[in-house]
C-alpha positions as CSV (number, residue, x, y, z in Angstrom):
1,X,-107.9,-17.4,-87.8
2,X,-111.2,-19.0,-87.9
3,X,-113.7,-19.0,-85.0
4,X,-114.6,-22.1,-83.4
5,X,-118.4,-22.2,-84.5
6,X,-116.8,-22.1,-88.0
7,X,-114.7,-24.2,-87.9
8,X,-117.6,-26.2,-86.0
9,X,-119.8,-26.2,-88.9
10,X,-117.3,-27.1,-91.8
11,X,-116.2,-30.0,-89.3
12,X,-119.8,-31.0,-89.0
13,X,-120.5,-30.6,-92.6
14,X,-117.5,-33.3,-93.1
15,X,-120.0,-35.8,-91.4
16,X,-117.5,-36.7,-88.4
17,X,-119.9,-37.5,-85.2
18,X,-117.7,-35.2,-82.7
19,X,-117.9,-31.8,-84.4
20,X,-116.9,-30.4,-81.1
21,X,-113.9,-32.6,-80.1
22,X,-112.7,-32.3,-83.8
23,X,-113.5,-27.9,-84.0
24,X,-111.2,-28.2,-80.4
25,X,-108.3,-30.5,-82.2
26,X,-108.3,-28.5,-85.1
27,X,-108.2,-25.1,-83.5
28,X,-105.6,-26.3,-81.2
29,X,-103.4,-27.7,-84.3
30,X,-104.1,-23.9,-85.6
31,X,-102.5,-22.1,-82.9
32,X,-99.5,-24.4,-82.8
33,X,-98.8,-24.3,-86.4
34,X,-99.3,-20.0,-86.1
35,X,-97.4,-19.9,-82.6
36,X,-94.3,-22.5,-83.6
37,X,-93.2,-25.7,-82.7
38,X,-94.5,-27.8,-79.5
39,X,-90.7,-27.6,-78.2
40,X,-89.3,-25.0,-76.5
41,X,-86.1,-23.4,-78.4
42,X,-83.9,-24.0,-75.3
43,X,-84.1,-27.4,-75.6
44,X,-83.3,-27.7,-79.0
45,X,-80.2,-29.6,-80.3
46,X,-78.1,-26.4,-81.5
47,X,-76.2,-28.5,-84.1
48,X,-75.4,-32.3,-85.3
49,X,-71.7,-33.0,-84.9
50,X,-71.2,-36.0,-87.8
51,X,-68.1,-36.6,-86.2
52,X,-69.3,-37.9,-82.8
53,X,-72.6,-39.9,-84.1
54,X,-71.5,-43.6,-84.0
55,X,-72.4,-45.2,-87.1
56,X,-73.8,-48.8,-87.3
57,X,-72.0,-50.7,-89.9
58,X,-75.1,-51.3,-91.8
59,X,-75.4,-47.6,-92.4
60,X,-71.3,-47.4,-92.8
61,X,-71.9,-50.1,-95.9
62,X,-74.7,-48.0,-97.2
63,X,-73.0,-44.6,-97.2
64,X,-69.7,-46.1,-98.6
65,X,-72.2,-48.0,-101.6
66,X,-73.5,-44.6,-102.7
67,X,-70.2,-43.1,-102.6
68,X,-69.2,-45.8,-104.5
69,X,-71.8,-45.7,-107.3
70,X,-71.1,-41.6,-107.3
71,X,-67.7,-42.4,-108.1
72,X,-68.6,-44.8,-111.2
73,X,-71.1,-42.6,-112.8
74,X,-68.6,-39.3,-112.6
75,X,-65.8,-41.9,-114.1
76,X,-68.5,-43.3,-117.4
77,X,-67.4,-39.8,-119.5
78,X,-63.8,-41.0,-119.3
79,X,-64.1,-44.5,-119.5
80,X,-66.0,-43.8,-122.9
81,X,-64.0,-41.5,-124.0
82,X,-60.9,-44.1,-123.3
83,X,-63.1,-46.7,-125.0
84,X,-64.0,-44.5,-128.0
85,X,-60.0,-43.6,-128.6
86,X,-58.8,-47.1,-128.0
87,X,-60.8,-48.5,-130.8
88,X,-60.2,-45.4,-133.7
89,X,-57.0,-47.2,-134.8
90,X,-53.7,-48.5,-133.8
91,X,-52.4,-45.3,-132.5
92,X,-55.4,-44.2,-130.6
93,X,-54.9,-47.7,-128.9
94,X,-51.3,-47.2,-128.5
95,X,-51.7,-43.5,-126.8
96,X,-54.7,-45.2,-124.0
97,X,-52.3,-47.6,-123.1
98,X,-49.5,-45.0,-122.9
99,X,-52.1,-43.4,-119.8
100,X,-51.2,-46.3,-117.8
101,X,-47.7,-45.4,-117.1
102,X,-49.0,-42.2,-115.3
103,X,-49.3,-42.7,-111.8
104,X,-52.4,-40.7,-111.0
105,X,-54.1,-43.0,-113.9
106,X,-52.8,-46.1,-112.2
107,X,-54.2,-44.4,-108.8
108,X,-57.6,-43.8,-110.4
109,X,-57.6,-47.0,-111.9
110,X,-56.9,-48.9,-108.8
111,X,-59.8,-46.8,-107.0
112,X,-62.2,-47.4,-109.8
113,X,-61.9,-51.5,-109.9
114,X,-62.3,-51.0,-106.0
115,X,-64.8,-48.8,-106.3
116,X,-66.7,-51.5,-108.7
117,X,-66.0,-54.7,-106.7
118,X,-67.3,-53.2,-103.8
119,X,-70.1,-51.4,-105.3
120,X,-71.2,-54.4,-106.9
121,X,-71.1,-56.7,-103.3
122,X,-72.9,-54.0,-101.6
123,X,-75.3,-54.2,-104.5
124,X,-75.9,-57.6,-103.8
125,X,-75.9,-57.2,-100.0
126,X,-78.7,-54.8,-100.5
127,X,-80.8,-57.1,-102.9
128,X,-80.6,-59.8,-100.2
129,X,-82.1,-57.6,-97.3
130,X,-84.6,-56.9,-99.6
131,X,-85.8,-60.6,-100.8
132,X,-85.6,-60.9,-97.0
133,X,-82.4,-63.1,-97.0
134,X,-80.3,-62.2,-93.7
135,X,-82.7,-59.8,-92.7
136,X,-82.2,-60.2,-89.0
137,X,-80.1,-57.7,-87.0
138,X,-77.5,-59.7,-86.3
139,X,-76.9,-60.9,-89.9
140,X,-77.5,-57.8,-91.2
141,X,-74.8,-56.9,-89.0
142,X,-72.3,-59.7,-90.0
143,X,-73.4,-59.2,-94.2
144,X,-72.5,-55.6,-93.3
145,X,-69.1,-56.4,-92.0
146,X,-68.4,-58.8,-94.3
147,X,-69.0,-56.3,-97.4
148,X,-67.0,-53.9,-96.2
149,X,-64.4,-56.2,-95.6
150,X,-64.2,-57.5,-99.0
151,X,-64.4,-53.8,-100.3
152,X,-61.2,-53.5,-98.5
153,X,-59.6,-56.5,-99.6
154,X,-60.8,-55.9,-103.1
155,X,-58.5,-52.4,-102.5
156,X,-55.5,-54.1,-101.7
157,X,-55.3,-56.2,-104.9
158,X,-56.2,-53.3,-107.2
159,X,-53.6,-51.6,-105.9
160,X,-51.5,-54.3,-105.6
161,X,-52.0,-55.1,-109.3
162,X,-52.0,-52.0,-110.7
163,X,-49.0,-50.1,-108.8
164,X,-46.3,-52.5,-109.2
């Protein structure tokens, strides 16, 4: 640990016009940082329950848009390799659009075109807020509900449409 003239001198030699208040400060900041945090360990929060922490639905809208956009980027190696196979020849098209008939395909499907729409509202929710259009609580509030709304609706008719 340094001593205070030390620590003294290299804080005058900085040119501040306290030396002393500043050797203080930084000595003090020195025994915290060796002796722990300010807070005492019994009043610590011993863990965060997820569960119980009430989301606003700005933050809901945000999670779910990530999740979202995870979901597309893990689902661009199939959709290429779908692509790639549908366009070899006739029966490389004919054995893609034999996939469909499978229900977990449909399923996937149906989540992926959801997965999409919504991705793409939240997308432009979130360019909005950041040109500074509905920036206000409130609105942000009502965009937030209003995305996750049409991400729901935008569920329906995928599955809808592609589980007959």
């Amino acid at each position: 640990m340094l001593e205070r003239r030390g620590v003294a001198a290299a804080v005058a030699g900085c040119g501040l016009s306290r030396p002393r208040f500043a050797a203080t400060a930084l000595s003090s900041v020195l025994r915290r940082t060796e002796s722990g945090p300010d807070m005492p360990t019994h009043e610590r929060p011993r863990f965060l329950d997820l569960r119980r922490v009430a989301y606003p639905p700005g933050a809901i809208a945000s999670i779910v848009h990530r999740i979202t956009g995870v979901l597309l980027a893990i689902a661009v190696p199939f959709a290429v390799y779908a692509f790639t196979r549908s366009i070899a020849g006739p029966e490389g098209f004919a054995e893609v659009a034999a996939w469909r008939e499978a229900l977990a395909v449909r399923l996937a499907l149906a989540a992926l075109v959801a997965a999409f729409a919504y991705h793409l509202l939240a997308g432009v929710r979130h360019l909005l807020l950041d040109a500074g259009v509905a920036a206000s609580l409130r609105a942000g509030r009502r965009g937030a509900w209003l995305v996750l709304a049409a991400g729901a609706a935008a569920l329906a008719a995928a599955v809808a449409v592609l589980l007959p």
